[in-house]
N, C-alpha and C positions, 0 to 999 in steps of 0.2 A: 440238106447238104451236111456233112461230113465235119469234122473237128481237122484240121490242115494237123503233117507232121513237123516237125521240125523245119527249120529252111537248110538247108544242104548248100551254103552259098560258098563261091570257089574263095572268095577273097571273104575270108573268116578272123575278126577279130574278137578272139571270147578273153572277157573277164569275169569272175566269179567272188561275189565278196559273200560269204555267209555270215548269217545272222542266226545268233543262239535264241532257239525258244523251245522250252523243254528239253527232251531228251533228243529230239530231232533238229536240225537245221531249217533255216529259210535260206534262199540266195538267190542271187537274179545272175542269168547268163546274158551278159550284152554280145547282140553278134551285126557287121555290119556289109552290107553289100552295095554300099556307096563311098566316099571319102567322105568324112566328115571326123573334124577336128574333136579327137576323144580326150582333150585335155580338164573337161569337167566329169567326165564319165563317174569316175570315186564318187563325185558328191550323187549324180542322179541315183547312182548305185544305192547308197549310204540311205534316198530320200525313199525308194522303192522299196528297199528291205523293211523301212520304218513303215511304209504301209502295209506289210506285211504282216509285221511284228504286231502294231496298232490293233490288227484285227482278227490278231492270233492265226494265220493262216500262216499253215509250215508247206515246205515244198520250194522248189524251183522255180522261179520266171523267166521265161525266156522271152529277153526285148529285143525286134530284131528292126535294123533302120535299115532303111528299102528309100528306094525311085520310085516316083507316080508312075511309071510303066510296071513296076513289080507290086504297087501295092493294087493297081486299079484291077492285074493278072487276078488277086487272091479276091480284090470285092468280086468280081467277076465269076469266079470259080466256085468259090466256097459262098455267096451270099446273093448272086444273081443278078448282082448289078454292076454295070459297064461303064464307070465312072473311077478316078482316081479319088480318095479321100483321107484325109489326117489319120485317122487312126483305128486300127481293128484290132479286138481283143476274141479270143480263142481260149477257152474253157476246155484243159484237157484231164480234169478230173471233174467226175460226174459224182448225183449223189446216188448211183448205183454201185459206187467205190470202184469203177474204172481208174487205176492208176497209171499213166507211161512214163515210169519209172519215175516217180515221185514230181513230176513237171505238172506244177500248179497251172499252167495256161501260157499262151504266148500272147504279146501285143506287139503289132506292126505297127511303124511307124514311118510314115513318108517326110524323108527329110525335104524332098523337093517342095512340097504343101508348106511344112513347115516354114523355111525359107524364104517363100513367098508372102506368106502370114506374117513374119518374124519383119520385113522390110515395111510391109505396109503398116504396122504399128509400131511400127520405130523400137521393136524389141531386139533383144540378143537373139543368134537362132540358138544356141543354148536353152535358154529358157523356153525357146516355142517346145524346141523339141519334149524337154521338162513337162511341159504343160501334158502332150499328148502321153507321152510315157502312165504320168500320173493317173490321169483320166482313164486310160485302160487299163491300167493295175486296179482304179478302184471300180470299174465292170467286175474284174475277177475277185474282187472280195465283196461283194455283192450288193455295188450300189447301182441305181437304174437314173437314167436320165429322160424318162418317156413320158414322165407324167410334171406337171409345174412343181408341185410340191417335190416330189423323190429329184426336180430336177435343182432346184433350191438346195437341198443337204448336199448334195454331190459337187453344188459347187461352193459352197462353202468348203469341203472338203478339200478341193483344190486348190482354193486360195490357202488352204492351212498347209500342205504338205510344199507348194510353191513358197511359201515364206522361209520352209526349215530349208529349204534348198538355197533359196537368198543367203540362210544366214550363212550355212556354210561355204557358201562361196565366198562372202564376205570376210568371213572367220581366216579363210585361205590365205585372201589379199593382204589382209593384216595382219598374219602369222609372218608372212615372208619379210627376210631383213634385208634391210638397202645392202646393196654390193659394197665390200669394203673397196675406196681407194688402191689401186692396183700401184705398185712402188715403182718411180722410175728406177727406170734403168741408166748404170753408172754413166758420164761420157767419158770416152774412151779421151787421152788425152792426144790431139793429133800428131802424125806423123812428121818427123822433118826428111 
């Protein structure tokens, strides 16, 4: 099966944060075809470009968050199996220097999986989603999860890029200042 193109999805949210490495950029296109609260988006961004950067890979990632009906579509099509799953990464540069247009690969991401994972470990779905995000960016910079050992680094790996992500979320919450006291307002002195 085939390398998928891009998702062409009608309700499209793209952000774009690049990261400097050499003379060329890194950057991840987040796009999303479900509702899902993009108020940490910046920091996954911020944690993805670092795997990037981390392992010198320049180019484009394209993360795209899908419904277990749209992700189970892509296992199904492109991998041959008829099942809904967390997460698929897509390698769209080969080392035959196939380039489309500089787009290092895409990871799908089932927010619905996540969601469901994210309650039953009593986690943020932020961070599930984080998890899966990571995990496929680090397929596309070329770590393998098939063997114990290769499956050992990989997730240490994860637990390292989930921490920088912690932190800056944390960095976030304690950058923000408490609301100043809002001033009353004069009373009017009443009428006779």
């Amino acid at each position: 099966m085939g390398s998928p193109v891009l998702f062409p999805f009608q309700r499209l949210c793209i952000r774009k944060e690049p990261v400097v490495g050499g003379s060329k950029r890194s950057s991840v296109l987040l796009s999303s075809a479900v509702s899902c609260k993009p108020s940490t988006w910046s920091k996954l961004r911020r944690v993805l470009c670092r795997v990037l950067k981390d392992h010198e890979v320049l180019g484009t990632l394209s993360l795209a968050l899908v419904s277990d009906e749209e992700i189970r579509n892509v296992h199904r099509d492109f991998l041959g199996v008829d099942t809904p799953t967390d997460v698929i990464s897509f390698p769209l540069k080969s080392s035959e220097g196939f380039e489309h247009d500089d787009v290092l690969g895409q990871v799908v991401v089932s927010v619905d999986t996540a969601r469901r994972e994210a309650r039953l470990r009593r986690l943020p779905l932020d961070r599930e989603v984080a998890l899966y995000a990571i995990h496929g960016t680090l397929h596309l910079v070329g770590y393998d999860d098939l063997e114990s050992a290769k499956k050992r680094v990989m997730r240490r790996a994860e637990r390292h890029y989930l921490c920088i992500y912690d932190e800056l979320k944390s960095q976030s919450r304690s950058s923000r200042r408490p609301e100043a006291p809002r001033p009353r307002k004069k009373q009017r002195p009443a009428r006779a």
